[in-house]
C-alpha positions in Angstrom: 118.0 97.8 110.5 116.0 94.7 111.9 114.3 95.3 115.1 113.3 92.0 117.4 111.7 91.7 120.7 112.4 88.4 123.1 110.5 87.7 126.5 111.9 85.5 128.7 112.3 84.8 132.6 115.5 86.7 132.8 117.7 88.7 130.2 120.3 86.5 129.9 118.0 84.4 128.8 116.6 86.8 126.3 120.0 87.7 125.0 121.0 84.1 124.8 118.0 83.5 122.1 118.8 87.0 120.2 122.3 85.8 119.8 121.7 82.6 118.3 119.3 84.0 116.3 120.7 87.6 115.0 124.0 86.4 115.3 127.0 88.1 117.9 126.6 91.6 116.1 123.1 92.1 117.5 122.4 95.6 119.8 120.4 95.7 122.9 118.5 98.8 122.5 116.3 98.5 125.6 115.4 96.4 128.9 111.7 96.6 130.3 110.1 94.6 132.7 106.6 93.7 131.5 103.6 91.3 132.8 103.5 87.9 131.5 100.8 86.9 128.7 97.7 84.1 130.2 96.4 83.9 133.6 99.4 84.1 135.5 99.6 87.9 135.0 96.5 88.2 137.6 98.7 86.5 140.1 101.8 89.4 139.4 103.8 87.2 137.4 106.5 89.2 135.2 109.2 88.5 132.5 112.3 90.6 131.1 111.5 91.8 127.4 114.8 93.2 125.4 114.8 95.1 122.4 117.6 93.8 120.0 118.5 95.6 116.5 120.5 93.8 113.6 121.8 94.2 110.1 119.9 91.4 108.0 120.2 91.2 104.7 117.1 91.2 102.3 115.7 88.2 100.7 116.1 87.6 97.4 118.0 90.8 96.9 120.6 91.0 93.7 122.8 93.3 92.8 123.1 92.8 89.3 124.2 95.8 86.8 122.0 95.7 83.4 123.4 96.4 80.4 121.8 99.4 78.4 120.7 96.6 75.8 118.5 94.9 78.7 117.6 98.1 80.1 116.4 99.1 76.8 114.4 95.5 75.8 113.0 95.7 79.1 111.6 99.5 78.6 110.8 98.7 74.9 108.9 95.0 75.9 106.9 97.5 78.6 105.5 99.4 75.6 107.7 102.6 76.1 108.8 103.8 72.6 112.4 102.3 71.7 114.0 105.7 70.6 112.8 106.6 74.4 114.1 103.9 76.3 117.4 104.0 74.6 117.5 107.2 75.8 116.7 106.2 79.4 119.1 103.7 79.2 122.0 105.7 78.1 
């Protein structure tokens, strides 16, 4: 789960920019009002902050089965014994 916050002047706003960028599936988890960042929060000034989860994928992730023959070059190449990482592999 991928967890985003968005500040803007008002939550439709907020939820506009978490759609296009987490896509349609995205959850609100929460709503909070919360003072704006600068100078302008002396003066009262406040924005709408929403709390958006999302199911991202990893980058780079594979899911590639090995062989025991790869497992076992790998294990052997890492300076296991090779009667050892056959039997890991297996």
């Amino acid at each position: 789960m991928f967890l985003k916050r968005y500040r803007s002047h008002s939550v439709r706003a907020a939820l506009r920019a978490a759609r296009e960028e987490l896509g349609p599936r995205a959850i609100v988890l929460s709503t909070t009002i919360v003072p704006v960042d600068g100078w302008r929060r002396f003066l009262g000034a406040r924005e709408v902050e929403v709390t958006v989860a999302a199911e991202r994928e990893l980058p780079g992730r594979r899911d590639l089965p090995a062989s025991a023959r790869e497992v076992t070059a790998r294990l052997a190449a890492s300076g296991l014994d090779v009667e050892l990482a056959e039997a890991i592999a297996a």
